[in-house]
Short mmCIF file of the C-alpha atoms (twelve columns), coordinates in Angstrom:
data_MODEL
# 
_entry.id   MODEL 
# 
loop_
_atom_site.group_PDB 
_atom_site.id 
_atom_site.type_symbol 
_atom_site.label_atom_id 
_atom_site.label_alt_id 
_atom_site.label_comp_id 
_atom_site.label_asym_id 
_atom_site.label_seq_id 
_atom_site.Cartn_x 
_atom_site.Cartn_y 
_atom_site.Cartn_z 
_atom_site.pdbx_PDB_model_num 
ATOM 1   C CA . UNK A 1   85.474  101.238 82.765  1 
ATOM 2   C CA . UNK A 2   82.236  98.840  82.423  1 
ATOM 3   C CA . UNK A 3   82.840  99.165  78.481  1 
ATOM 4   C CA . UNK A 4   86.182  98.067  78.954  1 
ATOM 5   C CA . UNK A 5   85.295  94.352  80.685  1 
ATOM 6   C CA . UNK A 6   85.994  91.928  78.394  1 
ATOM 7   C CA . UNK A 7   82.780  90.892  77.231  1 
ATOM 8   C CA . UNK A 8   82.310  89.335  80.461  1 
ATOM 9   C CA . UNK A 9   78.458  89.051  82.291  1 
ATOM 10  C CA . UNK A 10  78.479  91.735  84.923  1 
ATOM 11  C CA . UNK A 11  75.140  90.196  87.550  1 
ATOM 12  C CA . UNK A 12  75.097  93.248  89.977  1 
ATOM 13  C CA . UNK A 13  71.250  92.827  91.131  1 
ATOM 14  C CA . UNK A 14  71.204  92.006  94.762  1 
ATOM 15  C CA . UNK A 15  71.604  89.126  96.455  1 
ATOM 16  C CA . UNK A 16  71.509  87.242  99.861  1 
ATOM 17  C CA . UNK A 17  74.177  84.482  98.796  1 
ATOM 18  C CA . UNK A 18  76.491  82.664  101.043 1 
ATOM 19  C CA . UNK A 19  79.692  82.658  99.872  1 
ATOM 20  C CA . UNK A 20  80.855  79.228  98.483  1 
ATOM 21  C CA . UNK A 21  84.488  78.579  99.489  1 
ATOM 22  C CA . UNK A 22  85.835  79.373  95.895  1 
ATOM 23  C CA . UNK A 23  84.296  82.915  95.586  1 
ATOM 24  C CA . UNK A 24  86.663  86.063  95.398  1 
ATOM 25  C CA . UNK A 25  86.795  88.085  98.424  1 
ATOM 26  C CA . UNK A 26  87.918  92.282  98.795  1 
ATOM 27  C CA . UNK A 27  89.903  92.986  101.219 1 
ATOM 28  C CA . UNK A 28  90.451  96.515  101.883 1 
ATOM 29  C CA . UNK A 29  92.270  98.432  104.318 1 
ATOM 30  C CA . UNK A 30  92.026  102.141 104.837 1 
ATOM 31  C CA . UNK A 31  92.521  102.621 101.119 1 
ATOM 32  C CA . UNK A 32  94.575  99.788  99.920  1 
ATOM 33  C CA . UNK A 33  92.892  96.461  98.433  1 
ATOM 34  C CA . UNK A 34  94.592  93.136  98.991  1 
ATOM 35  C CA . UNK A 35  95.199  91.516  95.609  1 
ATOM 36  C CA . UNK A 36  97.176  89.088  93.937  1 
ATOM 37  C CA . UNK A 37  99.759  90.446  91.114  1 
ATOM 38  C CA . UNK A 38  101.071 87.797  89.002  1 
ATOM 39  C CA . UNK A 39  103.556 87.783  86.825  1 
ATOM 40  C CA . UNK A 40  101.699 88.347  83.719  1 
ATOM 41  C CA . UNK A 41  100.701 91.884  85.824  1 
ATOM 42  C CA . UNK A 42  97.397  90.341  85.902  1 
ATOM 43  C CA . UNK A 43  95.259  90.621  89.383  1 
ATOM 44  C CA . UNK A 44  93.536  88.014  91.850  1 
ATOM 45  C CA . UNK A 45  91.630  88.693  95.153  1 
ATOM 46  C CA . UNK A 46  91.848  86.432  97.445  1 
ATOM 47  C CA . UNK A 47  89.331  82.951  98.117  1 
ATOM 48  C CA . UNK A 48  86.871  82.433  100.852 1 
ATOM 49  C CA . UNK A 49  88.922  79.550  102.188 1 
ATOM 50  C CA . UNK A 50  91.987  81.819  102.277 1 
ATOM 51  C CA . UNK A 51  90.749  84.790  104.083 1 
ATOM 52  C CA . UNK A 52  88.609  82.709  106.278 1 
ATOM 53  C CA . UNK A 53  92.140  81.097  107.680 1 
ATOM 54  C CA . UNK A 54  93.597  84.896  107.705 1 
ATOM 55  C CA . UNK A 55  90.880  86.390  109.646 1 
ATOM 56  C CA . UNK A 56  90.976  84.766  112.816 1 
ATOM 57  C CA . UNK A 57  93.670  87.634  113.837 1 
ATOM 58  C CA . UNK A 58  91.336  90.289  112.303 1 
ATOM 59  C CA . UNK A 59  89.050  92.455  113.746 1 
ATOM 60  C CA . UNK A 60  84.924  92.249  113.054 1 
ATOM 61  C CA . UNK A 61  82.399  95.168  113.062 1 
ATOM 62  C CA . UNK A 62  80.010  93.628  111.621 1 
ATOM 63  C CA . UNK A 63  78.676  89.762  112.853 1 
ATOM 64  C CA . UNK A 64  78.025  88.978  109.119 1 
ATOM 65  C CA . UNK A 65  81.580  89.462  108.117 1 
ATOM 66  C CA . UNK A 66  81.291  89.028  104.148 1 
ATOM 67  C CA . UNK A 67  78.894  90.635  102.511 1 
ATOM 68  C CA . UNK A 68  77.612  89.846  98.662  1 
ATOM 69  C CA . UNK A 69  79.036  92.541  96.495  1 
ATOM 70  C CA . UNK A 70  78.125  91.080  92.573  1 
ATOM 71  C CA . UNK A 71  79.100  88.135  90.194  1 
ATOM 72  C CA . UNK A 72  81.061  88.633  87.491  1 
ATOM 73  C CA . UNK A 73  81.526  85.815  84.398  1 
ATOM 74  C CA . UNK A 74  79.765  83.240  87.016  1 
ATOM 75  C CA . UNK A 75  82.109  84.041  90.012  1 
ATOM 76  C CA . UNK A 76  80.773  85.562  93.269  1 
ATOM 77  C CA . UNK A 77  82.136  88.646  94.557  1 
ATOM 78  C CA . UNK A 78  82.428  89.534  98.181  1 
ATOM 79  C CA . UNK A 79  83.346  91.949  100.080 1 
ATOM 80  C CA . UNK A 80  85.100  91.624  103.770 1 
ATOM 81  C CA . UNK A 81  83.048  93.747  106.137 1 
ATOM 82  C CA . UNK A 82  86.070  93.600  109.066 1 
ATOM 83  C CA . UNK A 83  89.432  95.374  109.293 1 
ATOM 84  C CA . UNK A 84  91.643  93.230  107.055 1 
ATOM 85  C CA . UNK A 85  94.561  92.804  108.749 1 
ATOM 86  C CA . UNK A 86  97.839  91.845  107.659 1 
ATOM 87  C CA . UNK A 87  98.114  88.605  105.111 1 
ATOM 88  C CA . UNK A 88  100.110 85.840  106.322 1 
ATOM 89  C CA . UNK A 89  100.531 85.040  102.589 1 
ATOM 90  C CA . UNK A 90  103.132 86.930  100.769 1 
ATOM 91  C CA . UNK A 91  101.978 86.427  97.333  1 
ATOM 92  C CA . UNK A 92  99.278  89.061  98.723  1 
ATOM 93  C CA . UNK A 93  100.011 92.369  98.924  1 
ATOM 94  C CA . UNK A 94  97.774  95.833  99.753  1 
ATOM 95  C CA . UNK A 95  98.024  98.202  96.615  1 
ATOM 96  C CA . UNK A 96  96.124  101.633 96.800  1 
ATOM 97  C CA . UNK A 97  92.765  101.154 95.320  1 
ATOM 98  C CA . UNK A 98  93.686  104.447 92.939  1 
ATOM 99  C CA . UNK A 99  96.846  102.899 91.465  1 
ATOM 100 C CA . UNK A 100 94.483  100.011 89.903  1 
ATOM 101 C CA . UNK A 101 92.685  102.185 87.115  1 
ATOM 102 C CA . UNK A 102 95.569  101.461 84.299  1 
ATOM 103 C CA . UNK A 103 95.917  97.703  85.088  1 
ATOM 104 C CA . UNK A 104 95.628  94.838  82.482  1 
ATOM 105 C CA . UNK A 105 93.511  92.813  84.437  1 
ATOM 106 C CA . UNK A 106 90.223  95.380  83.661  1 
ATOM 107 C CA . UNK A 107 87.427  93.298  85.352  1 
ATOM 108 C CA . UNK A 108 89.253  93.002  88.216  1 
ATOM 109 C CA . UNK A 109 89.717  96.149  88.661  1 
ATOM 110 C CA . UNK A 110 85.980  97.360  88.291  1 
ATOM 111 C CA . UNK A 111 84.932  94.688  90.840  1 
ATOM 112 C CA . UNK A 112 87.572  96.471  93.025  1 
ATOM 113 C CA . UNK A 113 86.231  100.082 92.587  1 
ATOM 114 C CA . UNK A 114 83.174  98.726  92.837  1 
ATOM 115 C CA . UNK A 115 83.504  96.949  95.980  1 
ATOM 116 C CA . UNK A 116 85.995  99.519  97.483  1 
ATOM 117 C CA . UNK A 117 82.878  102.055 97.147  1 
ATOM 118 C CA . UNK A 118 80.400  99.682  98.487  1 
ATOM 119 C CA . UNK A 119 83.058  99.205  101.450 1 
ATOM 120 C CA . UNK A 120 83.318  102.637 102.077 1 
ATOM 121 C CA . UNK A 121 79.007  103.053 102.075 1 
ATOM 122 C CA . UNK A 122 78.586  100.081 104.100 1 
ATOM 123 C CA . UNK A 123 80.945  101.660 106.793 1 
ATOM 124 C CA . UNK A 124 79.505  104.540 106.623 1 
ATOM 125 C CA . UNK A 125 76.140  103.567 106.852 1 
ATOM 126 C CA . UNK A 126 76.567  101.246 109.999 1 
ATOM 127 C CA . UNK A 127 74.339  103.897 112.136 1 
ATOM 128 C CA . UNK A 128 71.210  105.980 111.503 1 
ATOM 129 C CA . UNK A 129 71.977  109.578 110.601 1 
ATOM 130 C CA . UNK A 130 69.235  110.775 113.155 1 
ATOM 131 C CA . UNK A 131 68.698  108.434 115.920 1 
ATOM 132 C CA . UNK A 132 72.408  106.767 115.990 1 
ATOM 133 C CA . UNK A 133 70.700  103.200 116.255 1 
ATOM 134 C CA . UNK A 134 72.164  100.667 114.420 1 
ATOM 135 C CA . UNK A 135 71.203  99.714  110.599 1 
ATOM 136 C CA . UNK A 136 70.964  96.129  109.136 1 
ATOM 137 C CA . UNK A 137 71.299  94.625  105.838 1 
ATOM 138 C CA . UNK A 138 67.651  94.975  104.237 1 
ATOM 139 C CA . UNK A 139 66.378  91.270  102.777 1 
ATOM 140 C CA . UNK A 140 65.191  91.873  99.786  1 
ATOM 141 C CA . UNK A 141 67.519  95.240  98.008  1 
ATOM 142 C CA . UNK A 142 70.976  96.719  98.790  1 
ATOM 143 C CA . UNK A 143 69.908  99.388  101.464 1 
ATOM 144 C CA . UNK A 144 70.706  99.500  105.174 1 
# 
């Protein structure tokens, strides 16, 4: 799918950033992504400034609920480390993160993937395998 991007620059070193109000934010819930579809059958993800108004009704499980993800053709991806809850915004819409592999919109859809696995690791990794404490972001790679 990378080869397929079109001819955008793909910056997925990590990053502490804080997300400006502008940058693109995944959504995912269970294993659904909350996009955009416009009528061109192109794809958008939601704005900080958007799901920052959504969220107060959603629950956190993590204090530092978006998390840097990657930038792709100068916009900042991030993912939303809560339980999205249901968009107030109809334009919105959960599709299944596997029904987004033939779509036109081909970036889009790899900073999806990507972020939907990243999701998924994040959650997964919340506590130590052998002691149960808690993990925390590292400072300095992407490792909990």
């Amino acid at each position: 799918m990378l080869q397929d991007l079109a001819g955008g620059r793909l910056e997925n070193e990590f990053r502490r950033a804080a997300p400006g109000e502008e940058a693109a934010v995944v959504c995912i819930r269970q294993e659904s992504i909350l996009l955009k579809r416009n009528s061109d059958d192109t794809l958008e993800f939601p704005r900080v400034s958007q799901v920052r108004r959504w969220s107060d009704q959603w629950a956190h499980w993590n204090e530092e609920a978006l998390q840097y993800v990657f930038r792709l053709d100068g916009v900042a991806y991030f993912l939303w480390m809560g339980q999205a809850g249901d968009c107030p915004d109809r334009a919105y819409a959960y599709e299944p993160a596997r029904s987004l592999r033939q779509m036109i919109s081909k970036d889009i859809c790899y900073a999806a993937m990507t972020a939907w696995h990243l999701y998924n690791w994040y959650a997964s990794s919340r506590f130590c395998g052998r002691c149960g404490g808690k993990t925390q972001h590292d400072e300095k790679e992407r490792m909990m």
